[in-house]
C-alpha positions as CSV (number, residue, x, y, z in Angstrom):
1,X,-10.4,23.4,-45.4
2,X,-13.3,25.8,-45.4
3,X,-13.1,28.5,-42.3
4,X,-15.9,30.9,-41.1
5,X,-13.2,33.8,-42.0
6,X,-12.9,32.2,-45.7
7,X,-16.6,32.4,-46.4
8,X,-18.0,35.5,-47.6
9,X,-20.1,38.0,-45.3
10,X,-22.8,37.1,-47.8
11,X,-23.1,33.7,-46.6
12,X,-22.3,34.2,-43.0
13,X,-24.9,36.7,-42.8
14,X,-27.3,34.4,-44.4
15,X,-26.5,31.4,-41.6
16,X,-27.0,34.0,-39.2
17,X,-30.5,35.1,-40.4
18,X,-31.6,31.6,-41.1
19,X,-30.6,30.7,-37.2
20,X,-32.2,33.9,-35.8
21,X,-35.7,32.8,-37.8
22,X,-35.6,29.5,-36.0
23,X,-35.2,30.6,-33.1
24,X,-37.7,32.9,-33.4
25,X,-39.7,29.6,-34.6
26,X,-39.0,27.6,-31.7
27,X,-40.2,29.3,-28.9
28,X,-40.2,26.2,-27.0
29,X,-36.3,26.3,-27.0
30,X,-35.7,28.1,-23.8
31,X,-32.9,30.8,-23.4
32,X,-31.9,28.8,-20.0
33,X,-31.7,25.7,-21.9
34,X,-29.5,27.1,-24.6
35,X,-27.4,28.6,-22.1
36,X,-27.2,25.0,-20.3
37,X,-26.0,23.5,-23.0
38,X,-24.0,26.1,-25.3
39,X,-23.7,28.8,-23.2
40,X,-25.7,31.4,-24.8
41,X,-28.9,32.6,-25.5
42,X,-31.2,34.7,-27.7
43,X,-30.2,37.7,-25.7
44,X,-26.8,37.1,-25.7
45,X,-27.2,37.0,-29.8
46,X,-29.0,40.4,-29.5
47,X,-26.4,41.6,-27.5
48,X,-23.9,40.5,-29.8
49,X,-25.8,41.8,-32.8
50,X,-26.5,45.6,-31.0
51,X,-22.7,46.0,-30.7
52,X,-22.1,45.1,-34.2
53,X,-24.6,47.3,-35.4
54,X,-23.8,49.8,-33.3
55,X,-27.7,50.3,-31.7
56,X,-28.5,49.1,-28.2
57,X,-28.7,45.3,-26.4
58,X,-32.9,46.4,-26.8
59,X,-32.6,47.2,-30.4
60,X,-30.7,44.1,-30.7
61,X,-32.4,41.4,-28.8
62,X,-36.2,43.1,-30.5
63,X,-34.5,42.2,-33.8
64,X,-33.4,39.0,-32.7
65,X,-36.8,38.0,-30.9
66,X,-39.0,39.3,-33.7
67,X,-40.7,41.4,-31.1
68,X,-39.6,43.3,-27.9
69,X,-38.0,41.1,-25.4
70,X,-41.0,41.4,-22.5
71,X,-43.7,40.4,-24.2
72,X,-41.3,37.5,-26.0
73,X,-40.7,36.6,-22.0
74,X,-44.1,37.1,-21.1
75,X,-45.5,34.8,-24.0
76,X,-43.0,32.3,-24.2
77,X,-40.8,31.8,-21.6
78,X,-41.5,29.3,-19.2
79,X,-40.1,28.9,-15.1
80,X,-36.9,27.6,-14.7
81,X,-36.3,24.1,-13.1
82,X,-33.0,24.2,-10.3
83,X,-31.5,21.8,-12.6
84,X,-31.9,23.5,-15.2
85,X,-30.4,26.7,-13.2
86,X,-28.0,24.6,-12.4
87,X,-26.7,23.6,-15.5
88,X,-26.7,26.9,-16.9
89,X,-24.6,28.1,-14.1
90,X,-21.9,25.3,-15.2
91,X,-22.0,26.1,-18.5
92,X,-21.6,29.7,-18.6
93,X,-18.9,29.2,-16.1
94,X,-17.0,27.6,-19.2
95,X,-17.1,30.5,-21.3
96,X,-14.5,32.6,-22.3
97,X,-14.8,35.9,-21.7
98,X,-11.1,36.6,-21.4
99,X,-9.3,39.5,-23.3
100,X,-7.7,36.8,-25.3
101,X,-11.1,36.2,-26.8
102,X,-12.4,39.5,-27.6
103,X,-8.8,39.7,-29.2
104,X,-9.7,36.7,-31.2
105,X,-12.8,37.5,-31.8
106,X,-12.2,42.0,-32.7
107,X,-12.0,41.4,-36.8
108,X,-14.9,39.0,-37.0
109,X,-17.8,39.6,-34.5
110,X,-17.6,41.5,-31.2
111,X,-17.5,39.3,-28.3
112,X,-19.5,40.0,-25.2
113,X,-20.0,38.5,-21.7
114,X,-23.4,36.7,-21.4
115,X,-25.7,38.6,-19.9
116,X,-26.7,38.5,-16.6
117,X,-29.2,36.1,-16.3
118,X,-32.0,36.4,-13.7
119,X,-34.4,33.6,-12.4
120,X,-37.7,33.9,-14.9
121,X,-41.4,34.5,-13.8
């Protein structure tokens, strides 16, 4: 059976550019819907990718926005609904962000909390 960890960094770094570059296409996805329904977001990916790199969550999100993150949230990002609020709040709240996870997580790629998530213009 084929694991993430049995796959070479070559190819996992590969998935990970190829899902960065469609999100950076789909600007209609909305960082409160992903976090609705998977429990993170675009920032949490640039956040994720900053510590691995060792540069900062703003270094980090630019790269994973294609551009820096205010004018991706001034151009793209949309109000959020209650519901969808809502939904996000539910779903984040089944994250693990537990020191058995960042244990899990310390040889592959460095776990970190969502970010704190405030209501959009």
């Amino acid at each position: 059976m084929a694991t993430i960890d049995s796959m070479s960094e070559q190819a996992q770094a590969a998935a990970f550019r190829r899902l960065v570059r469609h999100l950076q296409h789909r600007t209609d996805a909305q960082n409160v819907d992903l976090m609705g329904l998977a429990g993170f977001c675009r920032n949490c990916l640039g956040d994720w990718l900053g510590e691995a790199a060792g540069v900062s969550k703003d270094e980090g999100r630019e790269a994973v926005y294609g551009m820096p993150y205010a004018r991706w949230k001034a151009t793209h990002q949309r109000p959020a609904t209650p519901e969808q609020i809502a939904k996000m709040e539910e779903s984040v709240a089944r994250n693990r962000t537990d020191d058995a996870l960042d244990e899990a997580l310390e040889d592959s790629f460095p776990a970190s909390d969502p970010p704190a998530i405030t209501e959009p213009r």
